[in-house]
N, C-alpha and C positions, 0 to 999 in steps of 0.2 A: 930275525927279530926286527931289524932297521924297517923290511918293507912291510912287515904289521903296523909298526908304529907309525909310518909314512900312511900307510890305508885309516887307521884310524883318524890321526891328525884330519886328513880330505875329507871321510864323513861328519868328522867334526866341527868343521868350515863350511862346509855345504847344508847342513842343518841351522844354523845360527846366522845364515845369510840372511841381507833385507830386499826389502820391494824396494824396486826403482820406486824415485821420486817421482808424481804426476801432481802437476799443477792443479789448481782448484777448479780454475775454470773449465779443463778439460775433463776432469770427473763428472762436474754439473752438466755437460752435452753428453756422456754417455749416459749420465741419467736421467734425463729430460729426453733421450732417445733422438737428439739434434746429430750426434755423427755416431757412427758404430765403431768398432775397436780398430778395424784398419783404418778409421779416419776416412773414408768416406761420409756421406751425408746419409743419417739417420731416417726412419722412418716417420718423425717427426720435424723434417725441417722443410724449410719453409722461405719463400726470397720475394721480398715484393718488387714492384716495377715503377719506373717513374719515364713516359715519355714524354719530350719536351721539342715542342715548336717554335720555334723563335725569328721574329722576323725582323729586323733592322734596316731602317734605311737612313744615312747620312747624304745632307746637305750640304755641298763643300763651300757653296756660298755663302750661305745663313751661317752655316758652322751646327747646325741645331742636328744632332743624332735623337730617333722618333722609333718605336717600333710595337711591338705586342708578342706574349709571350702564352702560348695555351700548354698546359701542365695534365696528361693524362698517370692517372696513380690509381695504380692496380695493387691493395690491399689483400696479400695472400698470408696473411696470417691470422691465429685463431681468435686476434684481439680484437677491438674498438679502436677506432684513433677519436 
């Protein structure tokens, strides 16, 4: 009788169990299709690129630091900027 009522109790536990907790923001990437359920990257995501050249020259004399900065930005996503 005890291990009926032991079996019963456990399918009774096991039925009235909850969902783990998932954060909001990770629901919205698996529905936006940005990561997949292992957490991997989605079929929809997406990384833009920023390369940057910078060139500096300091004068120790004058004390005057001078230089130029060229900025490539590679927009890989489905937006406008």
């Amino acid at each position: 009788m005890n291990k009926l009522l032991l079996g019963l109790m456990l399918i009774g536990t096991t039925v009235s169990a909850q969902e783990l907790y998932m954060p909001r923001n990770i629901k919205k990437a698996y529905a936006n299709g940005t990561r997949d359920m292992s957490g991997k990257p989605g079929k929809n995501y997406w990384q833009n690129n920023g390369i940057y050249d910078v060139n500096v020259k300091v004068d120790a004399t004058t004390k005057i630091v001078s230089g130029s900065e060229t900025i490539q930005y590679s927009n890989n996503s489905p937006d406008e900027l």
